[in-house]
PDB file of N, CA, C and O in Angstrom:
ATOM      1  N   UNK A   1     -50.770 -23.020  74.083  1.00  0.00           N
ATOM      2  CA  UNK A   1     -49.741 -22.376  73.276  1.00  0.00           C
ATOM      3  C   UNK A   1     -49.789 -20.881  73.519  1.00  0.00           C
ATOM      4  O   UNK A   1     -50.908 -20.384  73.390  1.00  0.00           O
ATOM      5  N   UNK A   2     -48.572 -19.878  73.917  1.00  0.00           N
ATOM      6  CA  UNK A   2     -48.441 -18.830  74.084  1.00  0.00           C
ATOM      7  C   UNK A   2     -47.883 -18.367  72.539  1.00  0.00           C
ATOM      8  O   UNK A   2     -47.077 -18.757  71.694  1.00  0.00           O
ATOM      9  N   UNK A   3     -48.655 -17.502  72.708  1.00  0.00           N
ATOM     10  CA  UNK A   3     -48.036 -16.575  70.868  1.00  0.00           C
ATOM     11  C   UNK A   3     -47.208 -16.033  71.185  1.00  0.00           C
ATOM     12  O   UNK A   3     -46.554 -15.591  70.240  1.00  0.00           O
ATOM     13  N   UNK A   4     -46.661 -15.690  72.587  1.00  0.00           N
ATOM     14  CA  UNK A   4     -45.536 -14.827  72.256  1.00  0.00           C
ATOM     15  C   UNK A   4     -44.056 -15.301  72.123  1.00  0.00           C
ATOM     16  O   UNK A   4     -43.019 -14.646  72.016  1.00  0.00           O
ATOM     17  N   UNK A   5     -44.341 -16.981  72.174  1.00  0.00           N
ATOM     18  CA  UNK A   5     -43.043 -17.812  71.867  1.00  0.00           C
ATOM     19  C   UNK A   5     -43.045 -17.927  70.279  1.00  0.00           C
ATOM     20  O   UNK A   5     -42.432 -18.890  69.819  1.00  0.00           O
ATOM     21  N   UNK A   6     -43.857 -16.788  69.117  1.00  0.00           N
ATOM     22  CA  UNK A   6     -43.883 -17.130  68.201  1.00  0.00           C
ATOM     23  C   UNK A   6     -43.824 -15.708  67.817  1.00  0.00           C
ATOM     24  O   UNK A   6     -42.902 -15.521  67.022  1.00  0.00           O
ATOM     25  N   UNK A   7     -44.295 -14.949  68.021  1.00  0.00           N
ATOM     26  CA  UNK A   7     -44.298 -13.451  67.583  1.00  0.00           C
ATOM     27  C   UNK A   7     -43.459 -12.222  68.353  1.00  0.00           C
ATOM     28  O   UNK A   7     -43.202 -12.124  69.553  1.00  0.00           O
ATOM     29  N   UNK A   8     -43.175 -11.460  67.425  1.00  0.00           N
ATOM     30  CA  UNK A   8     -41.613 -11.010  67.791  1.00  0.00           C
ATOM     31  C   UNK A   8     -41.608  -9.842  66.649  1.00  0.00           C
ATOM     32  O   UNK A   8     -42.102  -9.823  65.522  1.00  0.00           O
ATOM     33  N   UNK A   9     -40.769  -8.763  67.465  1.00  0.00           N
ATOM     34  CA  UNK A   9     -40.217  -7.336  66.921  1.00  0.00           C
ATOM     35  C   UNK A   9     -39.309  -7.536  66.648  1.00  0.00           C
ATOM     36  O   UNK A   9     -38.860  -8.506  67.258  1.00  0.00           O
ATOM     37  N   UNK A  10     -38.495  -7.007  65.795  1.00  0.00           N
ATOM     38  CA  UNK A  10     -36.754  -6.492  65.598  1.00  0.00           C
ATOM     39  C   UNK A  10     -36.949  -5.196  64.757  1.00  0.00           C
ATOM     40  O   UNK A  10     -37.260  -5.209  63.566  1.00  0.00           O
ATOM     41  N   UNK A  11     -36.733  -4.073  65.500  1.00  0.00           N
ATOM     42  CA  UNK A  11     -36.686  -2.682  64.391  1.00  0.00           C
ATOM     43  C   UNK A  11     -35.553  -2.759  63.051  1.00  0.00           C
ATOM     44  O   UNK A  11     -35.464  -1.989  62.095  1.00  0.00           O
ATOM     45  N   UNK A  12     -34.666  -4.099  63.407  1.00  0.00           N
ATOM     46  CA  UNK A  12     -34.356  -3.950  61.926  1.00  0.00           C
ATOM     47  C   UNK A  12     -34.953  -5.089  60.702  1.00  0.00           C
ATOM     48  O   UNK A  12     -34.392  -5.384  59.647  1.00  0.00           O
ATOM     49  N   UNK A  13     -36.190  -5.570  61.200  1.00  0.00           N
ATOM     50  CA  UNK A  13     -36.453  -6.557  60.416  1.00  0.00           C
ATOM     51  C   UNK A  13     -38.029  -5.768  59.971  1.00  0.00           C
ATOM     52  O   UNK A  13     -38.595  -5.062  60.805  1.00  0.00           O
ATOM     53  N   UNK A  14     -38.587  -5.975  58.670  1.00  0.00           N
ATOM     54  CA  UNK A  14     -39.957  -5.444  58.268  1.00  0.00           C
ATOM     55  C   UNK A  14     -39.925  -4.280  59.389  1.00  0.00           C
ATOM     56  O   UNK A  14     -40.833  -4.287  60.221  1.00  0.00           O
ATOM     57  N   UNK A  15     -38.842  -3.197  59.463  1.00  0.00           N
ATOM     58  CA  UNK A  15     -39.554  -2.000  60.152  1.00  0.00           C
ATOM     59  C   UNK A  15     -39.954  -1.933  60.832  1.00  0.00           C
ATOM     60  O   UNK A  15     -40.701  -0.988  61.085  1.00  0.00           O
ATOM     61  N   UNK A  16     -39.667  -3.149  61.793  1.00  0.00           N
ATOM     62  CA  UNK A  16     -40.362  -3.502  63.345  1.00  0.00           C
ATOM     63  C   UNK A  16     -41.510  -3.712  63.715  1.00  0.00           C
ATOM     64  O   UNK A  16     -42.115  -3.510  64.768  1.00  0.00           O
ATOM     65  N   UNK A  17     -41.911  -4.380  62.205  1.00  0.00           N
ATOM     66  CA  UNK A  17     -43.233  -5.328  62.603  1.00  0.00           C
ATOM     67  C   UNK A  17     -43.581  -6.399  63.084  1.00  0.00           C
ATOM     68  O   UNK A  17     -42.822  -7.350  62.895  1.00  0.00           O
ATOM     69  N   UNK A  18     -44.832  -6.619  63.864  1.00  0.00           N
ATOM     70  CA  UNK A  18     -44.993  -7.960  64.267  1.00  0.00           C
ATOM     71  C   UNK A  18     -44.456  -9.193  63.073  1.00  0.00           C
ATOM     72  O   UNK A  18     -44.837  -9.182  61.902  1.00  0.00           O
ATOM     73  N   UNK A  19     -43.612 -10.106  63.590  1.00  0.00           N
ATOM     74  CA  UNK A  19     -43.034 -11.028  62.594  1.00  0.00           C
ATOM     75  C   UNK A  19     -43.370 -12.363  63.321  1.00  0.00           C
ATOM     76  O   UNK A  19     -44.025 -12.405  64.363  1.00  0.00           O
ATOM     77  N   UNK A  20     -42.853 -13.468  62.669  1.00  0.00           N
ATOM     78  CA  UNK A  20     -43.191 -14.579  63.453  1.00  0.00           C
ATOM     79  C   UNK A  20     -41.455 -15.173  63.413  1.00  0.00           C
ATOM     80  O   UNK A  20     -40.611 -15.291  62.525  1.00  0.00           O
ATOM     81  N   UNK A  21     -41.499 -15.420  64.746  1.00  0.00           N
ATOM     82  CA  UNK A  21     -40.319 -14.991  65.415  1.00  0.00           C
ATOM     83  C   UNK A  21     -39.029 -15.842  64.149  1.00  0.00           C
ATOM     84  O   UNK A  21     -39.179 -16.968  63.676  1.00  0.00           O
ATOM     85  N   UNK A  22     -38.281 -15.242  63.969  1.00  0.00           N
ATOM     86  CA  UNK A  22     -36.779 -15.956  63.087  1.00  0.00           C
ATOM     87  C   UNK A  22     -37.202 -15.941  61.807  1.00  0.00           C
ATOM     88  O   UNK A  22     -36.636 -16.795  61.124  1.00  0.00           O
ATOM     89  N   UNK A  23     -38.270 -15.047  61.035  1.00  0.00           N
ATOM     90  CA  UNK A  23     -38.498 -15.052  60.124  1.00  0.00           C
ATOM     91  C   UNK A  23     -38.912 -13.478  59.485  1.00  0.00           C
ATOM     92  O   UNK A  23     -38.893 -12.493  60.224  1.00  0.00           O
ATOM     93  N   UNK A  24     -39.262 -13.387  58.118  1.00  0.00           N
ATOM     94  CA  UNK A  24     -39.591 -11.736  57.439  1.00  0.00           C
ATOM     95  C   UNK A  24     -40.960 -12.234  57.272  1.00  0.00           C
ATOM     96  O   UNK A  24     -41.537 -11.681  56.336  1.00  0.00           O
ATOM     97  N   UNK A  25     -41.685 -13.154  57.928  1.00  0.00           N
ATOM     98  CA  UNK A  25     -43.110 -13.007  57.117  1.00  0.00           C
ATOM     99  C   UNK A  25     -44.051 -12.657  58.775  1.00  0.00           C
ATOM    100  O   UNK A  25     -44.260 -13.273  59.820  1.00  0.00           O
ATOM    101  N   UNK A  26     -44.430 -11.188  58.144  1.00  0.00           N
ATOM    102  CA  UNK A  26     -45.340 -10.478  58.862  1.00  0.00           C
ATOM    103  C   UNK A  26     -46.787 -11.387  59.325  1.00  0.00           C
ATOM    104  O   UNK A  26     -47.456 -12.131  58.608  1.00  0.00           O
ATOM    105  N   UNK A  27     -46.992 -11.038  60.759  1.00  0.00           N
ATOM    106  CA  UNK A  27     -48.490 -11.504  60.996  1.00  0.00           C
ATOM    107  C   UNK A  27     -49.341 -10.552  60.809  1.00  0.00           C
ATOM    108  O   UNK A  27     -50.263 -10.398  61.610  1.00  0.00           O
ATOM    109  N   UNK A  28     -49.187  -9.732  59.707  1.00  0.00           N
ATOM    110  CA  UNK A  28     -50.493  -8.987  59.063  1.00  0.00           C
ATOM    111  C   UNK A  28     -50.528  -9.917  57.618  1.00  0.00           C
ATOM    112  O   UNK A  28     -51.589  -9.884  56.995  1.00  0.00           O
ATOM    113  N   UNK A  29     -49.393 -10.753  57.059  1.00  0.00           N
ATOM    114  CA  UNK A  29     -49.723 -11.094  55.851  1.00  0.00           C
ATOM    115  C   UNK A  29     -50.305 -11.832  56.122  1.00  0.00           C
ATOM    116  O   UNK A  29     -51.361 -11.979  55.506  1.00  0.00           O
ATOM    117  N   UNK A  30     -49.902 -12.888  57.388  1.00  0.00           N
ATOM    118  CA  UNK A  30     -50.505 -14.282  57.612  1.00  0.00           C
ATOM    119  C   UNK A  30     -51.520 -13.605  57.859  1.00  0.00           C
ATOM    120  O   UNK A  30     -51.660 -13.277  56.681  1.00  0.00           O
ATOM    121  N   UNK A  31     -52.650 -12.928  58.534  1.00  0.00           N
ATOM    122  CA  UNK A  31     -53.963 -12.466  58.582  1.00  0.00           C
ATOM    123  C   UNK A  31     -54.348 -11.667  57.320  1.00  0.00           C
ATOM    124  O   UNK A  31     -55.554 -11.434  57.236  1.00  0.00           O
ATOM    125  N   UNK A  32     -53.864 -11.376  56.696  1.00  0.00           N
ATOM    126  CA  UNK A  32     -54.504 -10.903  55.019  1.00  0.00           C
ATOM    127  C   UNK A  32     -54.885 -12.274  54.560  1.00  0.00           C
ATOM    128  O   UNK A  32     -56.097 -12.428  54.413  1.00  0.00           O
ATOM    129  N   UNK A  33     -54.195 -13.211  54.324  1.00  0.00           N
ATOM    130  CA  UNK A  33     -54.150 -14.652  53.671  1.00  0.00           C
ATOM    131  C   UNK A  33     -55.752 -15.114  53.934  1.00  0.00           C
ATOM    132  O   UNK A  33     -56.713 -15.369  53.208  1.00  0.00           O
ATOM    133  N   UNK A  34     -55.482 -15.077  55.441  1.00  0.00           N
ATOM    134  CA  UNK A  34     -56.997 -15.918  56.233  1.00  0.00           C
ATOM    135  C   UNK A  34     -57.879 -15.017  55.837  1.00  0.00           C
ATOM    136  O   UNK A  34     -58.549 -15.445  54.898  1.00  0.00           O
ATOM    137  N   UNK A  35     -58.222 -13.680  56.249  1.00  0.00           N
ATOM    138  CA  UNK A  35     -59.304 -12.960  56.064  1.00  0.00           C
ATOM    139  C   UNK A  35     -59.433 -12.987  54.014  1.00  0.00           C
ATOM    140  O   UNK A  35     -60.480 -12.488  53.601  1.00  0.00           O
ATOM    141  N   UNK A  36     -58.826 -13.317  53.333  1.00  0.00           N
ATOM    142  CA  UNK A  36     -58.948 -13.657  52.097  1.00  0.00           C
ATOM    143  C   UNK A  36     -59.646 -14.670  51.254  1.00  0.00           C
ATOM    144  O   UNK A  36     -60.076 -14.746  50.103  1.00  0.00           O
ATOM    145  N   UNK A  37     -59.544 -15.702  52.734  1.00  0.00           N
ATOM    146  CA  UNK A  37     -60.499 -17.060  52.341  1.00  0.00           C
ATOM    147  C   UNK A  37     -59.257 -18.027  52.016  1.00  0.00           C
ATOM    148  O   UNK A  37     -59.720 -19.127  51.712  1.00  0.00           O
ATOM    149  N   UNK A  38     -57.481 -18.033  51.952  1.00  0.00           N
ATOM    150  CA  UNK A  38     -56.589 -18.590  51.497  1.00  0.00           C
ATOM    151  C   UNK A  38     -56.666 -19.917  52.470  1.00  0.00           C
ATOM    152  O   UNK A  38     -56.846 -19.724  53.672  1.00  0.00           O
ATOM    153  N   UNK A  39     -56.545 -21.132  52.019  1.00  0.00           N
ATOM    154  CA  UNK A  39     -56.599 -21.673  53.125  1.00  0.00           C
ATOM    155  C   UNK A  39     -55.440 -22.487  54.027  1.00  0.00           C
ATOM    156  O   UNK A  39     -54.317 -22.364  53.540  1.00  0.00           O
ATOM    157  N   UNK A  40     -55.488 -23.130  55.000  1.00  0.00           N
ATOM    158  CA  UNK A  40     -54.427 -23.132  55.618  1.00  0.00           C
ATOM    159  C   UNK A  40     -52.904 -23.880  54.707  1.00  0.00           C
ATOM    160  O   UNK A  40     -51.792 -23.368  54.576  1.00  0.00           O
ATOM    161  N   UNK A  41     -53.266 -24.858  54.341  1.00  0.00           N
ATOM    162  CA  UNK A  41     -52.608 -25.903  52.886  1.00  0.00           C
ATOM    163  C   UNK A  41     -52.117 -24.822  52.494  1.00  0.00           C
ATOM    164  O   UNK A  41     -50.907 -24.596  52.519  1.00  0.00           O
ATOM    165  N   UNK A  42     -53.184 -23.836  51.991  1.00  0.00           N
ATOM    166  CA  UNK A  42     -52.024 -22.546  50.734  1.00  0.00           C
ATOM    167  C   UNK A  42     -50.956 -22.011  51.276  1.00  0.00           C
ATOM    168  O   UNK A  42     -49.851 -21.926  50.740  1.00  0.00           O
ATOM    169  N   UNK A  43     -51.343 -21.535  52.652  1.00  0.00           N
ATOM    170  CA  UNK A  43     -50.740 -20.335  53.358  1.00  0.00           C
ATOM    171  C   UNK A  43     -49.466 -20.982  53.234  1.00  0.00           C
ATOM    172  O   UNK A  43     -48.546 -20.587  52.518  1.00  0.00           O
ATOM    173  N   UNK A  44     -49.458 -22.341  54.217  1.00  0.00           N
ATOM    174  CA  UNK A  44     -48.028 -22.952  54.587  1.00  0.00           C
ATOM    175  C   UNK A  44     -47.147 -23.631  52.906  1.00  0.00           C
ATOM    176  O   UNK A  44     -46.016 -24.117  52.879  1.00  0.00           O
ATOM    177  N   UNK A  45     -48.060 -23.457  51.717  1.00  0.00           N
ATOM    178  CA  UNK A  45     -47.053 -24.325  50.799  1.00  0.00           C
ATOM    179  C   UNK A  45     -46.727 -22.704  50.280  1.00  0.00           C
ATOM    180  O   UNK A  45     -45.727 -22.640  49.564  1.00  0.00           O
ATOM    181  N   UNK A  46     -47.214 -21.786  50.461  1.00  0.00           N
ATOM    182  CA  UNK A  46     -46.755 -20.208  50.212  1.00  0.00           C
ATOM    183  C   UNK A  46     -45.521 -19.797  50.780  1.00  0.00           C
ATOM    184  O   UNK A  46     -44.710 -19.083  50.190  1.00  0.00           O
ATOM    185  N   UNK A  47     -45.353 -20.332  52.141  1.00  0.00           N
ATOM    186  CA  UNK A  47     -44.668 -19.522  53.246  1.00  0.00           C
ATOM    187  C   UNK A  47     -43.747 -21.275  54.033  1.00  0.00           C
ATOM    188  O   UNK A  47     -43.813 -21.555  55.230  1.00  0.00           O
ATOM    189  N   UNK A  48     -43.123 -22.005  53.150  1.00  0.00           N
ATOM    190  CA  UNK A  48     -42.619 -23.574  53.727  1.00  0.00           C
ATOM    191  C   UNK A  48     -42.513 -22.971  55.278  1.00  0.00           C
ATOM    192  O   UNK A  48     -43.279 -23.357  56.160  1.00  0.00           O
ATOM    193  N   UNK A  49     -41.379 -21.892  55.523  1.00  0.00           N
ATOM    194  CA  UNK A  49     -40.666 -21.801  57.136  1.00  0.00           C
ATOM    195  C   UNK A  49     -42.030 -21.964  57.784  1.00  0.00           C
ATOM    196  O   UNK A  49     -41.860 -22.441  58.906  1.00  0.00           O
ATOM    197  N   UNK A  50     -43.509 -21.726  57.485  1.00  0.00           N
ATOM    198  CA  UNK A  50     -44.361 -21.629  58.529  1.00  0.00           C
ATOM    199  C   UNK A  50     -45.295 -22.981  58.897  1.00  0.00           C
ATOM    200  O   UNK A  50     -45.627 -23.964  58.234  1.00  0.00           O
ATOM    201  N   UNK A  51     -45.502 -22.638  59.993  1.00  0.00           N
ATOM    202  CA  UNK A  51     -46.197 -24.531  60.316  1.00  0.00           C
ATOM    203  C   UNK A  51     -47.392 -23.782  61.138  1.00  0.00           C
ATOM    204  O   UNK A  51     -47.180 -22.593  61.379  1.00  0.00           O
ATOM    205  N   UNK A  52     -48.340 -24.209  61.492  1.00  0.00           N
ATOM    206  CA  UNK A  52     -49.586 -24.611  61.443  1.00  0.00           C
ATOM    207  C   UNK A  52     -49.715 -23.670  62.996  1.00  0.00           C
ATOM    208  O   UNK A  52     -50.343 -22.612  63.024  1.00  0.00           O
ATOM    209  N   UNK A  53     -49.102 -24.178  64.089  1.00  0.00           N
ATOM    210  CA  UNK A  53     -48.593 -23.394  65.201  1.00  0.00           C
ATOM    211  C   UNK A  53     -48.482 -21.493  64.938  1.00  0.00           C
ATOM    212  O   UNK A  53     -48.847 -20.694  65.801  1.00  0.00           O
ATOM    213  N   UNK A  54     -47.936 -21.108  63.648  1.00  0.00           N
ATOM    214  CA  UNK A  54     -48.112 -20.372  63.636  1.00  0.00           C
ATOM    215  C   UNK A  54     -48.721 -19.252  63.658  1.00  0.00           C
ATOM    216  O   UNK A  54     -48.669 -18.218  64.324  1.00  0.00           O
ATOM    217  N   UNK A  55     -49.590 -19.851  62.395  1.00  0.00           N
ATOM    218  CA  UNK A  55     -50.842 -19.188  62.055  1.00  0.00           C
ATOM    219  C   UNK A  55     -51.584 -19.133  63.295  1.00  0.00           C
ATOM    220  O   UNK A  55     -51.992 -18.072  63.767  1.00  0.00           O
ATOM    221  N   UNK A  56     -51.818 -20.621  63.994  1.00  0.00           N
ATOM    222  CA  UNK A  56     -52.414 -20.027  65.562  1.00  0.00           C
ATOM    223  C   UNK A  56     -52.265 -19.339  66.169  1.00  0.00           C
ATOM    224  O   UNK A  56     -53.058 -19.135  67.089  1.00  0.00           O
ATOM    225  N   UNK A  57     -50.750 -18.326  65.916  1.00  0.00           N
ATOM    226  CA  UNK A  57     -49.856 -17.624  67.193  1.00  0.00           C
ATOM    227  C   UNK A  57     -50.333 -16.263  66.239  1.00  0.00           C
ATOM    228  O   UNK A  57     -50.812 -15.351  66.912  1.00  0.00           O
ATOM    229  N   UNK A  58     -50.280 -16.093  65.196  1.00  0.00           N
ATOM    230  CA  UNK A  58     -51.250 -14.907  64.331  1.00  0.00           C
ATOM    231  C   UNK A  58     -52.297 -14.890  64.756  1.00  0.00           C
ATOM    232  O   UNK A  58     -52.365 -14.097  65.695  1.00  0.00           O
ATOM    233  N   UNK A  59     -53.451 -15.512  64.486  1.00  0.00           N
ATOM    234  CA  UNK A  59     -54.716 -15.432  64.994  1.00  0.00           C
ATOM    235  C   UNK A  59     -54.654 -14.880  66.702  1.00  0.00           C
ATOM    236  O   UNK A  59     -55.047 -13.760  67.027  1.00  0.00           O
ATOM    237  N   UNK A  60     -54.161 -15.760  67.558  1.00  0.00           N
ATOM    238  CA  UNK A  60     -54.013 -14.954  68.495  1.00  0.00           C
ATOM    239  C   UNK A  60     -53.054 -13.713  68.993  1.00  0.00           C
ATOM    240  O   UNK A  60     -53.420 -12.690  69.572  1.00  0.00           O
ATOM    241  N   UNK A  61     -52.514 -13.868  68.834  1.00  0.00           N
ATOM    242  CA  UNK A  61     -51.606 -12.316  69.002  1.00  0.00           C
ATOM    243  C   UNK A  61     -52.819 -10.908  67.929  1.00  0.00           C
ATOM    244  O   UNK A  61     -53.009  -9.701  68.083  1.00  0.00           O
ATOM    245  N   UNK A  62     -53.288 -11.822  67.038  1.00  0.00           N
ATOM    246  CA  UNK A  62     -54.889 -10.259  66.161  1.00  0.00           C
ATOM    247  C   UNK A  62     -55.610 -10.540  67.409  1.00  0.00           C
ATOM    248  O   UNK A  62     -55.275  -9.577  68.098  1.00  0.00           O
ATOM    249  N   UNK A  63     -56.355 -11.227  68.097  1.00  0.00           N
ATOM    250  CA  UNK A  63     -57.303 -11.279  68.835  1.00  0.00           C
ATOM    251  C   UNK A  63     -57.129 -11.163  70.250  1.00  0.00           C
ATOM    252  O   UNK A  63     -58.018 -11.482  71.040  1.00  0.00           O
ATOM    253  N   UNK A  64     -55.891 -10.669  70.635  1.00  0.00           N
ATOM    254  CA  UNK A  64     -55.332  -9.790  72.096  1.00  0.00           C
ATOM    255  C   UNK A  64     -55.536  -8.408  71.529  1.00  0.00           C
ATOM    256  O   UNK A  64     -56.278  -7.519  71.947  1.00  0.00           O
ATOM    257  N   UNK A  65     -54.796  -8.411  70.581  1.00  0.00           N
ATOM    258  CA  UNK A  65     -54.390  -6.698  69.967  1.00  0.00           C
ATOM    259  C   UNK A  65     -55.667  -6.185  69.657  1.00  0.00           C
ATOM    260  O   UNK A  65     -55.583  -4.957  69.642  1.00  0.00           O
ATOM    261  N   UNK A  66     -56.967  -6.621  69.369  1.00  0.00           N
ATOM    262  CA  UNK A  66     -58.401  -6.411  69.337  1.00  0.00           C
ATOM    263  C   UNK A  66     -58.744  -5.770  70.950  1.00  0.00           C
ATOM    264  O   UNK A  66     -58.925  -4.591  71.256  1.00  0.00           O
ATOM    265  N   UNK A  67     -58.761  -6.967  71.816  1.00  0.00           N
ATOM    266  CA  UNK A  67     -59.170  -6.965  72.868  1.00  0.00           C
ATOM    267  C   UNK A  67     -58.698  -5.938  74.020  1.00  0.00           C
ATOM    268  O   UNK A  67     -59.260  -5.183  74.814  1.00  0.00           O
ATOM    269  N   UNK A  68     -57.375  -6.299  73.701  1.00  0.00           N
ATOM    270  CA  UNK A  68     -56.194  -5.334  74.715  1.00  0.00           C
ATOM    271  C   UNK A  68     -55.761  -3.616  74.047  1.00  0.00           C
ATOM    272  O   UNK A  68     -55.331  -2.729  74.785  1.00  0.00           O
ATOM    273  N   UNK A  69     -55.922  -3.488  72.976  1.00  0.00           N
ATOM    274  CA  UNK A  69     -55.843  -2.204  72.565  1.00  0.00           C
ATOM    275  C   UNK A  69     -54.338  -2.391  71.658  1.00  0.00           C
ATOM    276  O   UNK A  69     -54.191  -2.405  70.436  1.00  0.00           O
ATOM    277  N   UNK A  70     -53.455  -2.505  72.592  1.00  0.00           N
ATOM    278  CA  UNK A  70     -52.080  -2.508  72.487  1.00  0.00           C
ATOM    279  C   UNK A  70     -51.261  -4.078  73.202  1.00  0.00           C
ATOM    280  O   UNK A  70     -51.753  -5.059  73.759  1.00  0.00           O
ATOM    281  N   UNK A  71     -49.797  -3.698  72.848  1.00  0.00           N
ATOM    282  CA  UNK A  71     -49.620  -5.419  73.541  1.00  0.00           C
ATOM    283  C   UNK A  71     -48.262  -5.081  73.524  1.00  0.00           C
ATOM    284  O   UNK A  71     -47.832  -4.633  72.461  1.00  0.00           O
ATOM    285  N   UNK A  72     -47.631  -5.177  74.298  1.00  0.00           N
ATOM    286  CA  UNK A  72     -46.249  -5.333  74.295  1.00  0.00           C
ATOM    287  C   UNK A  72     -45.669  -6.421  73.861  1.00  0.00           C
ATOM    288  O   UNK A  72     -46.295  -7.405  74.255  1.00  0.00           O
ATOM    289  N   UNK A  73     -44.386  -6.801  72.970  1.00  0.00           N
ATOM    290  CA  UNK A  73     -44.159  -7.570  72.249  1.00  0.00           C
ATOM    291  C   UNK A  73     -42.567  -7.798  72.779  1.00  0.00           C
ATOM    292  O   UNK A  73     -41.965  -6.794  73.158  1.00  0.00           O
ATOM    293  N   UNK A  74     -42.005  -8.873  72.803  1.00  0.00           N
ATOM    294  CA  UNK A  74     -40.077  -8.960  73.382  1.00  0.00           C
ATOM    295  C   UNK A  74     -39.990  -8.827  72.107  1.00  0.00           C
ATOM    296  O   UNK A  74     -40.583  -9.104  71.065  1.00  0.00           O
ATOM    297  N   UNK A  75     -38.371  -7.935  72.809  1.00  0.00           N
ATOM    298  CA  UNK A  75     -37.682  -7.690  71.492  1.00  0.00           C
ATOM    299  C   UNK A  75     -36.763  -8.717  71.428  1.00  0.00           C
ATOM    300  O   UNK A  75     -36.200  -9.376  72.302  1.00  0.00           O
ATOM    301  N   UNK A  76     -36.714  -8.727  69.995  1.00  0.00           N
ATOM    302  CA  UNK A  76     -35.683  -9.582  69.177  1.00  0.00           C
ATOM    303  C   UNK A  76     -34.240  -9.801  69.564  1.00  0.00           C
ATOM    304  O   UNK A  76     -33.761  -8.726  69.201  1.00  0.00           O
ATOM    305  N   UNK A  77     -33.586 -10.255  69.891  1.00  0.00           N
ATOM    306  CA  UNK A  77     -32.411 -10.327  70.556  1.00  0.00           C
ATOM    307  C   UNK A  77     -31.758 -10.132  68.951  1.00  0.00           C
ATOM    308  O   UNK A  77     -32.145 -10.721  67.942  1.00  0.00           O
ATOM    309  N   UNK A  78     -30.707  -9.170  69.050  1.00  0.00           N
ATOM    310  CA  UNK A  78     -29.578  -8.913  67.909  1.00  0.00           C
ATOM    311  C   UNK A  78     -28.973 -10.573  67.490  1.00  0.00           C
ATOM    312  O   UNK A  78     -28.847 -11.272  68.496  1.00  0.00           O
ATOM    313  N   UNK A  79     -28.660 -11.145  66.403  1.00  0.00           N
ATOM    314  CA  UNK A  79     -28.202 -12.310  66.043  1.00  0.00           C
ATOM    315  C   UNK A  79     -26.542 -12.102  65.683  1.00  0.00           C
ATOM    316  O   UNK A  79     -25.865 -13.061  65.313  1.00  0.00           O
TER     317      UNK A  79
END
């Protein structure tokens, strides 16, 4: 699984934060949640649009951005 078929910019969405792609829920919340101890059951009955795939595509897209410094991200195509 590539995270970047899941994580995604749009400067007009959350201020052009990492998002998970077609949605407003930031992959810093989904990594607040985890580093919180929330567990996966919570996260997704918290957040229905998100499935399980995701959170994987969070975890990795934090653990490039660790490794790699920086990361280039595709932009959001205008809808």
């Amino acid at each position: 699984m590539d995270w970047r078929n899941r994580i995604s910019i749009n400067p007009r969405i959350c201020h052009g934060k990492a998002c998970v792609h077609g949605t407003r829920i930031m992959v810093s919340v989904i990594l607040d949640n985890v580093a919180a101890g929330v567990s996966r059951p919570e996260i997704l009955h918290s957040y229905p649009t998100l499935t399980e795939a995701d959170i994987d595509a969070a975890l990795s897209y934090a653990a490039e951005l660790v490794r790699e410094g920086t990361i280039e991200l595709p932009l959001e195509a205008a809808i």
